[in-house]
TILUM-222912 format. One record per residue: residue number from 0; x, y, z of N, C-alpha, C, O, CB in turn; residue in three letters. Coordinates in steps of 0.02 Angstrom, whole numbers. Each point is the difference from the previous one (the first is absolute). Glycine has a CB too. Layout:
(site NUM,(X,Y,Z),(X,Y,Z),(X,Y,Z),(X,Y,Z),(X,Y,Z),"ALA")
...
% end
This chain:
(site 0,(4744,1501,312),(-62,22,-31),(-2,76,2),(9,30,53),(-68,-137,-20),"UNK")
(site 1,(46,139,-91),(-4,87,-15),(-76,7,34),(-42,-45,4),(122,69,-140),"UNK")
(site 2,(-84,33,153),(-64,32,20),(-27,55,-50),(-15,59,8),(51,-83,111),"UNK")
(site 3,(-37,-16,-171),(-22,34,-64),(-68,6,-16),(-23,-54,-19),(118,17,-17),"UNK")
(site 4,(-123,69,36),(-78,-4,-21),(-29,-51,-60),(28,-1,-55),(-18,125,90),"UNK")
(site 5,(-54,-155,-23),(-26,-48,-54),(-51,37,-31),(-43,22,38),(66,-128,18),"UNK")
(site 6,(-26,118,-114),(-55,36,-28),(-46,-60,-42),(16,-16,-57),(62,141,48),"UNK")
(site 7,(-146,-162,47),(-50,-34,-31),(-19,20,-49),(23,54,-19),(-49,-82,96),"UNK")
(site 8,(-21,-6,-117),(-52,42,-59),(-43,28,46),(-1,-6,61),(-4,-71,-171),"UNK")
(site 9,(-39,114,68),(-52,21,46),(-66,-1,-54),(0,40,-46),(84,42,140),"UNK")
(site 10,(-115,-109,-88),(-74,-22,-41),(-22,46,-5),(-13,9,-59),(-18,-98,89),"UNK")
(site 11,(6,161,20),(-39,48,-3),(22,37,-43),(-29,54,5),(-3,-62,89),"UNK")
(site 12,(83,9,-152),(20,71,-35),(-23,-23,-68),(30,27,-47),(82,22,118),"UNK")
(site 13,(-169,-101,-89),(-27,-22,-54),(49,1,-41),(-9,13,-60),(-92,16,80),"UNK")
(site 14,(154,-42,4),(54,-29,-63),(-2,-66,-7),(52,-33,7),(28,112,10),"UNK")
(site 15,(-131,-104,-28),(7,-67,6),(-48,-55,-56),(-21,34,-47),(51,13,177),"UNK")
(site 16,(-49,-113,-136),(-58,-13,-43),(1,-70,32),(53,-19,25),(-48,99,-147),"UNK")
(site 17,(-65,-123,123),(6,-80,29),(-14,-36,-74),(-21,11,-56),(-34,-1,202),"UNK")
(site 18,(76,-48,-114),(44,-82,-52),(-33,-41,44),(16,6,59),(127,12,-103),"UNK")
(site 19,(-211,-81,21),(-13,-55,47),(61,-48,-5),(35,-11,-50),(-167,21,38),"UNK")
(site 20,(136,-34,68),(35,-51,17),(2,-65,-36),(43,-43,9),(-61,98,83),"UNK")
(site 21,(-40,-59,-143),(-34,-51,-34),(44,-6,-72),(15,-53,-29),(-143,79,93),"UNK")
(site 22,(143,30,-83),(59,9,-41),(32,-46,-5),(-10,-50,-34),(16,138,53),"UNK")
(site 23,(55,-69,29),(58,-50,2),(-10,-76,48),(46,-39,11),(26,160,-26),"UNK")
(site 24,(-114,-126,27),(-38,-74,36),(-43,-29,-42),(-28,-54,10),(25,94,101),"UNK")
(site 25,(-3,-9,-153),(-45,-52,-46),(27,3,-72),(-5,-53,-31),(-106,72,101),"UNK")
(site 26,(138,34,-104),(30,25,-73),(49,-1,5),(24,-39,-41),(-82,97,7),"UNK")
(site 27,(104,-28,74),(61,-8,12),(55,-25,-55),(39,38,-28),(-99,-51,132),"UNK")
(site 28,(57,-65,-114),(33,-39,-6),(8,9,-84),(54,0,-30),(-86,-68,148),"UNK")
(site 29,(-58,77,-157),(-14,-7,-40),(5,75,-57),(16,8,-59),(-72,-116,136),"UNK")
(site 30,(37,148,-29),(41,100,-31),(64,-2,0),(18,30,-51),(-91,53,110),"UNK")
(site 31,(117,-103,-31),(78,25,12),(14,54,16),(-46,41,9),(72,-97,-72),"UNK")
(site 32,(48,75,73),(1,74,11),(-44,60,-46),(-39,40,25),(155,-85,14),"UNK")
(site 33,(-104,41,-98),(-55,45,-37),(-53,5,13),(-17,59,10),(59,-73,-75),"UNK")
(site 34,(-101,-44,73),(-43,13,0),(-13,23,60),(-48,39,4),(35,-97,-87),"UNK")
(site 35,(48,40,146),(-18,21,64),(13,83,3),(-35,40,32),(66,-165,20),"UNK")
(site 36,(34,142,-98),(18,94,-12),(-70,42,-19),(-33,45,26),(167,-69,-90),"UNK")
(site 37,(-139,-27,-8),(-80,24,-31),(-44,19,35),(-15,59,-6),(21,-122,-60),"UNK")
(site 38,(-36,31,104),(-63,-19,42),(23,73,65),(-42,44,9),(22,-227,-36),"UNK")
(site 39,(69,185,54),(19,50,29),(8,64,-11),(2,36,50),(25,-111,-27),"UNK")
(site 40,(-23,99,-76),(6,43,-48),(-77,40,-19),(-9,61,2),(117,-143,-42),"UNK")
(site 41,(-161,29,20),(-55,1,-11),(-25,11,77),(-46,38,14),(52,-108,-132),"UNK")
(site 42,(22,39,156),(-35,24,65),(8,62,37),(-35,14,48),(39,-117,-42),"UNK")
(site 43,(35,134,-24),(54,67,11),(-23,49,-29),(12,51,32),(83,-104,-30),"UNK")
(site 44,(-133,67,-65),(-22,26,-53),(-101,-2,33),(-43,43,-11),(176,-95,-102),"UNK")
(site 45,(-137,1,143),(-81,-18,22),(-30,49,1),(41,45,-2),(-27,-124,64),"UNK")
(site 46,(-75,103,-60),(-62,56,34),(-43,-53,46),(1,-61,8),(-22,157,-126),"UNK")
(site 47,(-15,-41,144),(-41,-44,66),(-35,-50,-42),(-2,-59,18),(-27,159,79),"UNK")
(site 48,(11,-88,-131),(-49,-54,-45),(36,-76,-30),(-28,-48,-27),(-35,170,-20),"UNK")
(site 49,(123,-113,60),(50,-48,-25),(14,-4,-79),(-10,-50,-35),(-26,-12,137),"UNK")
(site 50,(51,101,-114),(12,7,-97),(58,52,-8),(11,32,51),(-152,-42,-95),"UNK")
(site 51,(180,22,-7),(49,23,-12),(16,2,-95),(-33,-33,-41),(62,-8,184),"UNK")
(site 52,(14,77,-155),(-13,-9,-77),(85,50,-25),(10,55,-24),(-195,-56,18),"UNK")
(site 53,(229,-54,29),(79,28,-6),(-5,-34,-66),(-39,-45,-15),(114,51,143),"UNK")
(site 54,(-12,35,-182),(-4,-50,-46),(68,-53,-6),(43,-12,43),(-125,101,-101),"UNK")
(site 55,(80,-102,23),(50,-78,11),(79,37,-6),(40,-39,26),(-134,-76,-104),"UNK")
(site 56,(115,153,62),(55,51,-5),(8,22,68),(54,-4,29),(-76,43,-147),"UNK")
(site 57,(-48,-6,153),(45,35,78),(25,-79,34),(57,-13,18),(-156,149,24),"UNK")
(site 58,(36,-185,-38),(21,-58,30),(59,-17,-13),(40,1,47),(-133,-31,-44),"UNK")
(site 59,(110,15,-49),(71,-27,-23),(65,51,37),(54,-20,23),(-115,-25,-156),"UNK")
(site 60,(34,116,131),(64,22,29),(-1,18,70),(47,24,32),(-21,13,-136),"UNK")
(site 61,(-87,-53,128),(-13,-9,76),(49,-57,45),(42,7,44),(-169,25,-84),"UNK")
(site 62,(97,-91,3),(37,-62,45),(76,-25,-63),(25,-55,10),(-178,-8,68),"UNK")
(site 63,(181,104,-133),(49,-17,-26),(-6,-67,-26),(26,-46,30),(26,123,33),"UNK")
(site 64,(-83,-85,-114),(-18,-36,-57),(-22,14,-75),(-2,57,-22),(-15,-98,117),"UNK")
(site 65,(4,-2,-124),(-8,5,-69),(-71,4,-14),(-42,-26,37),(146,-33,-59),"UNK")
(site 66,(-122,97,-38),(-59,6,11),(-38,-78,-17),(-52,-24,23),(68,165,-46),"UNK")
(site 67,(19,-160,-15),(-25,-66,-20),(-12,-58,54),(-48,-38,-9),(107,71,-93),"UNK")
(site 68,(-19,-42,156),(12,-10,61),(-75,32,18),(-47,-40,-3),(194,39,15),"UNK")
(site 69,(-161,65,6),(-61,21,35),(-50,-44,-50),(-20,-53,22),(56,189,30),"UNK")
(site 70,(-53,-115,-111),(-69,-38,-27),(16,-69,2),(-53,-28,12),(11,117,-94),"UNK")
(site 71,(84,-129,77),(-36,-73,18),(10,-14,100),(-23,-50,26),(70,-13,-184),"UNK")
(site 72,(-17,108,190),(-42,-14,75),(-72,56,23),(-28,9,54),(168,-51,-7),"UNK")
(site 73,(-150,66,-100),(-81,33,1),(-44,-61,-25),(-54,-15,26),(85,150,-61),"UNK")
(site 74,(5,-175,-30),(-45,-50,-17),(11,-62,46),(-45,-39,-14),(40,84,-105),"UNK")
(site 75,(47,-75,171),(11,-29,46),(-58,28,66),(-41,-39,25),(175,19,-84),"UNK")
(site 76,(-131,72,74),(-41,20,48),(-87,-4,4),(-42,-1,46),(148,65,-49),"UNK")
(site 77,(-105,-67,-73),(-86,9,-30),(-21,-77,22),(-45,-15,40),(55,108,-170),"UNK")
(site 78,(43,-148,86),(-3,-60,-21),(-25,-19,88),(-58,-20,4),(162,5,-135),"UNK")
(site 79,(-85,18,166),(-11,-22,75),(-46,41,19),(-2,1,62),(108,-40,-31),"UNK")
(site 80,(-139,70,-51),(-67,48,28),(19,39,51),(-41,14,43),(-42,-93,-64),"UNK")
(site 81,(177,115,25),(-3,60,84),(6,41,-49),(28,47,27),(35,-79,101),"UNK")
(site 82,(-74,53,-205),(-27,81,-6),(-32,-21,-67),(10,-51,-32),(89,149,95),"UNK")
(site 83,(-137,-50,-77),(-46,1,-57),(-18,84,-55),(-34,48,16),(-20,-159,80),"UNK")
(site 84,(84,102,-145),(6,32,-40),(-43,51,-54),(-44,-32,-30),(110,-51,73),"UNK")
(site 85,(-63,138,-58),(-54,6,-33),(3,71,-30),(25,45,35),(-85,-130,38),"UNK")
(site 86,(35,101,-138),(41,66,-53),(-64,63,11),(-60,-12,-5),(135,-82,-122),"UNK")
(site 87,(-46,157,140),(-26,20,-4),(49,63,-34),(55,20,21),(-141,-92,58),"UNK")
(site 88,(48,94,-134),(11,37,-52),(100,-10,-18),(25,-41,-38),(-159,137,80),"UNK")
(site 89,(170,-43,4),(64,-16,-42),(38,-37,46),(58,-8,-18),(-52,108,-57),"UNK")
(site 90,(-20,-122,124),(46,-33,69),(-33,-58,7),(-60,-1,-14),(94,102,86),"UNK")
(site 91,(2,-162,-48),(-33,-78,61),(-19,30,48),(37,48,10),(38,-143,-22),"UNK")
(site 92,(-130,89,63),(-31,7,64),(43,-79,23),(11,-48,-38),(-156,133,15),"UNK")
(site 93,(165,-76,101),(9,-67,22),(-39,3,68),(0,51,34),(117,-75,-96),"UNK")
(site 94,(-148,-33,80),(-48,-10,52),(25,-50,45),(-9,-59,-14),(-81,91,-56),"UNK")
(site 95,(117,-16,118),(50,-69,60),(-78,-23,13),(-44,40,17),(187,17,73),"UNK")
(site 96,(-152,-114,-98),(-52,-32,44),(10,-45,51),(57,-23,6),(-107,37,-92),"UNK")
(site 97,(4,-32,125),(-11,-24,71),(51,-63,-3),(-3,-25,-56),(-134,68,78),"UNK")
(site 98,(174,-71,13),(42,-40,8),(-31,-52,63),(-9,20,57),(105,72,-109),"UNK")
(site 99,(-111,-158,30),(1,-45,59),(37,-39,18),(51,20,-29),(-126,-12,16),"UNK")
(site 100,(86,-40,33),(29,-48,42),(-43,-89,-53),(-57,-7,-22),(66,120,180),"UNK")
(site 101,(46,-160,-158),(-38,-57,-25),(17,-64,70),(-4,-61,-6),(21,102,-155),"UNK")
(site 102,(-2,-10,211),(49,-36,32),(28,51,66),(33,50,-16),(-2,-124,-109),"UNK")
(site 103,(-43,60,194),(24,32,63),(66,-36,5),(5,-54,-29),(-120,81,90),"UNK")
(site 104,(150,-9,-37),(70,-52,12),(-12,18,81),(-26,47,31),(134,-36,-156),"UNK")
(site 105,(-81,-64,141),(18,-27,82),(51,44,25),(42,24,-38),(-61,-149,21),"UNK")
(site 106,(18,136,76),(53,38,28),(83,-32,11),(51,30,18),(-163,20,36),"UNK")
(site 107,(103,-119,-72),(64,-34,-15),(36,38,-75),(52,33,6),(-107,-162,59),"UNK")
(site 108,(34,123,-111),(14,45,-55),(1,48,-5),(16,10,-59),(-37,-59,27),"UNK")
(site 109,(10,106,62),(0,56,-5),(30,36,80),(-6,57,22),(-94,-80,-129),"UNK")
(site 110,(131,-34,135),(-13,43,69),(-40,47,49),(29,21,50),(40,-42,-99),"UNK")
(site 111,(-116,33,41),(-54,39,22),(-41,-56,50),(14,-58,11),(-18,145,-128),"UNK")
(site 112,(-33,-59,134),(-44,-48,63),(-66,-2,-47),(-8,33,-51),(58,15,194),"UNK")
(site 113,(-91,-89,-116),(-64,-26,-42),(-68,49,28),(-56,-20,-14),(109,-124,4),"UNK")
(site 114,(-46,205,46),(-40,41,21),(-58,21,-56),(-58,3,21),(156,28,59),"UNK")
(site 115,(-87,-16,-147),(-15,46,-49),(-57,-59,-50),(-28,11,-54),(167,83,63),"UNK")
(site 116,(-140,-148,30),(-1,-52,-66),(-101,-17,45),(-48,-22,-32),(244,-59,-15),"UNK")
(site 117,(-198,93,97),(-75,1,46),(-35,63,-21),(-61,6,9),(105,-66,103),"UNK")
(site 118,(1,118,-144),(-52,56,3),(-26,2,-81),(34,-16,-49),(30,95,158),"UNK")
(site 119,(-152,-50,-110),(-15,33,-73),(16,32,-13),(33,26,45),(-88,-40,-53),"UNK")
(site 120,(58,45,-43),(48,61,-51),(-80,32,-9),(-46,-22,-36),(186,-45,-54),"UNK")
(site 121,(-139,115,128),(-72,49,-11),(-2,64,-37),(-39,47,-5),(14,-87,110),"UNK")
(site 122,(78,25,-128),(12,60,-52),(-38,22,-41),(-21,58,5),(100,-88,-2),"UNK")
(site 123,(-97,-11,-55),(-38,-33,-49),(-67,3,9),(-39,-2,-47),(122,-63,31),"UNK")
(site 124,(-102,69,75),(-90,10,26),(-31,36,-14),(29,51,19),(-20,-77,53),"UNK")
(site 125,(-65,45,-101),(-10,73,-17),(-20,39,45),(-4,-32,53),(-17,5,-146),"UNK")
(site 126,(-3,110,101),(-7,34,42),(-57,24,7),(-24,30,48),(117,-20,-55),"UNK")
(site 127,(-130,-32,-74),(-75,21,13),(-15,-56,56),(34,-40,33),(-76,91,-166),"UNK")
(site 128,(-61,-25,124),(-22,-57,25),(-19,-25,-45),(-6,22,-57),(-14,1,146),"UNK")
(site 129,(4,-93,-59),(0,-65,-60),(-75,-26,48),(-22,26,51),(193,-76,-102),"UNK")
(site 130,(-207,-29,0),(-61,-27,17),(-5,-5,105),(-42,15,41),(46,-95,-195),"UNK")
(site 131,(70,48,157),(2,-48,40),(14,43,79),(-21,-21,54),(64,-77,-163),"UNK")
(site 132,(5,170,97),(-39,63,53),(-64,26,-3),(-19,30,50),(115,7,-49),"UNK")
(site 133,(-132,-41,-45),(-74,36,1),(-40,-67,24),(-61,6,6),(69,97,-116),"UNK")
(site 134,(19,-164,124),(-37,-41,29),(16,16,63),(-50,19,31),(40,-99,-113),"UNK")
(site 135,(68,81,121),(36,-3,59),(-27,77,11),(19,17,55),(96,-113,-68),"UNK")
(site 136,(-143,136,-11),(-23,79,38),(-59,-26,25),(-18,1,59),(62,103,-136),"UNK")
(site 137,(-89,-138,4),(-50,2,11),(-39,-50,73),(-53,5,31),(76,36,-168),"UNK")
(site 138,(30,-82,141),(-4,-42,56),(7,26,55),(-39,-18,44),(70,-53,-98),"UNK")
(site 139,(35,137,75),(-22,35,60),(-50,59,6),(-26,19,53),(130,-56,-32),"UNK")
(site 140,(-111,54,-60),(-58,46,-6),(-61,-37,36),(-22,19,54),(66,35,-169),"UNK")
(site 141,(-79,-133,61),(-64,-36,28),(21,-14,89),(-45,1,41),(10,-72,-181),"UNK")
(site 142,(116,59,163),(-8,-33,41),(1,56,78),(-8,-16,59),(59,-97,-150),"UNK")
(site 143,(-40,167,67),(-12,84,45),(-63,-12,-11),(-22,-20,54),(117,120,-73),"UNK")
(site 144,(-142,-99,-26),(-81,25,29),(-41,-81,4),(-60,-10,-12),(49,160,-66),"UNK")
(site 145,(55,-198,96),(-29,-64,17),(-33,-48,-45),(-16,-57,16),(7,117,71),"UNK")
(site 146,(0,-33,-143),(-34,-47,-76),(46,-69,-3),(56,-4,25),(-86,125,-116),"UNK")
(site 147,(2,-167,61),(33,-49,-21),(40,19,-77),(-34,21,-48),(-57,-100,124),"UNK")
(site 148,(133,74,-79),(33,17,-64),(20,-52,-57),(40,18,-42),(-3,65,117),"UNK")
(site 149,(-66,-158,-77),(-6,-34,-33),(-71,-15,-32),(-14,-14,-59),(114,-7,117),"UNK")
(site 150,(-144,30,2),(-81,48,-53),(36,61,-41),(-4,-5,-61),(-112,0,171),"UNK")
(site 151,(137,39,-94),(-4,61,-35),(44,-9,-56),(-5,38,-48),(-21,31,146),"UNK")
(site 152,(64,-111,-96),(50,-35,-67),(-36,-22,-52),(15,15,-58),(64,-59,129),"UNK")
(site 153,(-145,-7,-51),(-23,-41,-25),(-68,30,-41),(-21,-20,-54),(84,-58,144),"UNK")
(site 154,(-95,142,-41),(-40,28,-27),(25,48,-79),(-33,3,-51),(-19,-16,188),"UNK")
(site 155,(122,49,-125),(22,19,-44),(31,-7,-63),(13,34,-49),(-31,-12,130),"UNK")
(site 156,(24,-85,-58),(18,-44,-70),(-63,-13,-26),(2,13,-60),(102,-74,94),"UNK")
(site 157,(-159,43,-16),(-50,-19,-23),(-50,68,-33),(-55,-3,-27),(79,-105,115),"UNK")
(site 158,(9,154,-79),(-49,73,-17),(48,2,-54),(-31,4,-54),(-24,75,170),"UNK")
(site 159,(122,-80,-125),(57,-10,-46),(-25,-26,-61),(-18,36,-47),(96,-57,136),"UNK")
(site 160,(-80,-38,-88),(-33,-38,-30),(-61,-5,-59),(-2,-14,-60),(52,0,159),"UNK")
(site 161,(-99,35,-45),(-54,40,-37),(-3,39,-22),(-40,0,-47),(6,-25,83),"UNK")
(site 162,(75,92,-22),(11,54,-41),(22,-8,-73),(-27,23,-51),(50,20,154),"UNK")
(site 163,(46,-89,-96),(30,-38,-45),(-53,-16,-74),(1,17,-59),(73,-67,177),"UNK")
(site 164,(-112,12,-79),(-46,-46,-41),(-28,51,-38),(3,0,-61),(-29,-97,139),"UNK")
(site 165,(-11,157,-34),(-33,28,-27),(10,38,-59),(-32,4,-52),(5,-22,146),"UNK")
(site 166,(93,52,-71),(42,67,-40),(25,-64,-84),(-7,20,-57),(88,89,215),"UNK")
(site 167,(-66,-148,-148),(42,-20,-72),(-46,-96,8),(36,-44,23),(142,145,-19),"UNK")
(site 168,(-225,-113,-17),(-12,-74,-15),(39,-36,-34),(25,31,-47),(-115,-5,52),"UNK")
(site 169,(108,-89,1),(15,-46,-34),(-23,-28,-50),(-50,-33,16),(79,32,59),"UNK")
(site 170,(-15,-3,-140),(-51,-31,-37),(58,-91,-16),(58,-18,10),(-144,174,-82),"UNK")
(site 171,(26,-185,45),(52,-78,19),(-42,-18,-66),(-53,24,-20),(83,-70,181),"UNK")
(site 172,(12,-9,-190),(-19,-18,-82),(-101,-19,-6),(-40,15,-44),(200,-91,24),"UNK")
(site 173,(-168,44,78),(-100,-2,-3),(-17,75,-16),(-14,17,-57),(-19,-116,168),"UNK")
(site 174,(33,126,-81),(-17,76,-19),(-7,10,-76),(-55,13,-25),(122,29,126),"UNK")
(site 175,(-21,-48,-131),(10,1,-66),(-62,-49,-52),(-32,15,-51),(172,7,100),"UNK")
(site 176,(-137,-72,-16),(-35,-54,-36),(-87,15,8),(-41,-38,-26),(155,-57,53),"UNK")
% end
């Protein structure tokens, strides 16, 4: 054995771009090599926003293909909903969209252990606040100065309500008559 230095990649020099795994575990079979080049290509080309707008000529001489080859695995890629297309003035915009899963595989198939398959994917959560924290504040807030906070739920829906009523009435077909 040489005592040669191994030189790793190294992630931090943003030479880099991610590819979900969902790709080739779920499309795989059905893109082929092209479409999997394509899709890579387009991902390589990405902005933070996920869009890109190469035209079918650099692609082609990116991953060494035909251009004709690139537009029917652009129209392969659409057809399965992992990118979505769209003209703006003299170029295609391409948009990689969200990739799921239709199907976890077992750690018998994939070799991996079944760790990943118990957790939520909280990615996706949003960061505002939403109804259901302004309930959960409002609950420690009532429950620091000792109020019941299901009166105070109940009263506020009910002032809700009435406001409701008041600001925009309902009119219902008797009215009319």
């Amino acid at each position: 054995m040489s005592d040669e230095k191994i030189k790793v990649r190294d992630l931090r020099n943003g030479d880099w771009y991610w590819v979900s795994k969902v790709l080739l575990d779920e499309y795989g079979d059905k893109l082929k090599p092209i479409g999997i080049a394509i899709y890579n290509c387009l991902a390589a080309h990405a902005n933070q926003e996920g869009f890109c707008f190469p035209s079918h000529q650099h692609i082609a001489n990116k991953i060494g293909a035909s251009i004709s080859s690139v537009q029917r695995g652009i129209r392969d890629l659409i057809k399965l909903g992992i990118i979505r297309k769209s003209r703006r003035r003299y170029h295609n915009v391409y948009f990689l969209l969200k990739l799921d899963r239709s199907y976890r595989p077992n750690s018998k198939e994939i070799g991996q252990s079944d760790r990943h398959i118990g957790h939520t994917d909280r990615s996706d959560r949003s960061m505002g606040t939403t109804n259901k924290n302004k309930e959960k504040d409002l609950i420690k807030k009532n429950y620091a100065r000792g109020e019941k906070t299901g009166d105070n739920l109940n009263e506020l829906k009910s002032k809700l309500i009435e406001k409701m009523s008041m600001t925009s009435p309902k009119r219902t077909a008797m009215d009319d008559t």
